[in-house]
C-alpha positions in Angstrom: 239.0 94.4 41.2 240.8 93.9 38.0 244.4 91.9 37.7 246.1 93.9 35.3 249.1 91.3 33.5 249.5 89.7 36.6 248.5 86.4 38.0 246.9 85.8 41.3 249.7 84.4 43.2 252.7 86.8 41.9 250.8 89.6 43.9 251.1 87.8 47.2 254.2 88.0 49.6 255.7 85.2 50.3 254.4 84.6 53.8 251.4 84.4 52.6 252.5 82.3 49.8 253.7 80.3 53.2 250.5 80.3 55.1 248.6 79.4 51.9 250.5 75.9 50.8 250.2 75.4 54.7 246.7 75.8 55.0 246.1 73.7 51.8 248.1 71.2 53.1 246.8 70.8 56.5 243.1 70.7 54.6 244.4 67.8 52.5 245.6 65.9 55.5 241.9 66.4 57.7 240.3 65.0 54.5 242.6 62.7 53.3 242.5 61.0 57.1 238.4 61.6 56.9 238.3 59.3 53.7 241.0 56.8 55.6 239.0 56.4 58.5 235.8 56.1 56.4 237.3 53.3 54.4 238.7 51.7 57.6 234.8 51.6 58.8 233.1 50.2 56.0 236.4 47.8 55.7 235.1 46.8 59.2 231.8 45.9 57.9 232.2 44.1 54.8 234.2 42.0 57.2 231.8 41.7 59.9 229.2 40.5 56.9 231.7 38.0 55.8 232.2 36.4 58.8 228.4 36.6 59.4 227.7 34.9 56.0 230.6 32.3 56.8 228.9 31.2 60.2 225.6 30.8 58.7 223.8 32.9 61.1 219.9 33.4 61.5 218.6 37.1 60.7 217.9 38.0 64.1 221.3 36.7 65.1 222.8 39.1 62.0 221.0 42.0 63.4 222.0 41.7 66.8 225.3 41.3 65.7 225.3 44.6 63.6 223.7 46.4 66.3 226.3 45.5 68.3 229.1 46.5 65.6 227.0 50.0 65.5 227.3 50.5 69.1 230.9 49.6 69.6 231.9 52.1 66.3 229.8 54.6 67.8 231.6 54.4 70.9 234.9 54.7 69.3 234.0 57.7 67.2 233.1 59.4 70.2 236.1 58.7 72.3 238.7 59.6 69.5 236.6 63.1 69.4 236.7 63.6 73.5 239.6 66.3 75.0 242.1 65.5 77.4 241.2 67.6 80.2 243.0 68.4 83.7 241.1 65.5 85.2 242.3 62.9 83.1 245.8 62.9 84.6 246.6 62.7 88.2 249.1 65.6 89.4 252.4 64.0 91.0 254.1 67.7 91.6 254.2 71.2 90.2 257.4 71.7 88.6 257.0 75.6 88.0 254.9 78.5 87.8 254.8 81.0 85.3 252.9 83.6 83.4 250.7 81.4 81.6 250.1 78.6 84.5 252.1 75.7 86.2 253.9 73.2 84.8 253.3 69.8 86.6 255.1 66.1 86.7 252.2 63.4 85.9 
């Protein structure tokens, strides 16, 4: 397909204009928070070495240590990724029903 003296976005209507620069901009936020949280981590680390290096520890003690570091960001990667879900609050009354479900006070 051939633009003919046109350019790419002067043939799109504005909602789509709209939903593009919304999109792009969502993307840019998911990565941008990816690379935060990624920095954040290895932050975490370099500090964890420091201290490490500052206490004078054995090896062994420095792997334990690491393992442990391992485990606990492992633990948090998986909690910030888990859904809340029905079971996670406790129901005090339903409030009102409609079309799409109940609304409940927890």
């Amino acid at each position: 397909m051939a633009m003919t003296g046109s350019t790419p976005c002067s043939s799109m209507s504005n909602h789509t204009k709209e939903r593009v620069t919304m999109t792009k901009v969502t993307l840019e936020n998911f990565y941008s928070n990816l690379i935060a949280q990624h920095e954040e981590r290895e932050m975490r680390q370099k500090k964890l070495e420091k201290v490490m290096e500052e206490e004078g520890l054995k090896d062994e003690e420095k792997r334990l240590r690491r393992s442990a570091h391992a485990r606990k960001e492992t633990e948090f990667l998986r909690l910030k990724r888990t859904r809340l879900g029905l079971e996670d609050f406790e129901s005090l009354k339903v409030i009102g029903r409609g079309a799409f479900g109940e609304v409940r006070l927890v």
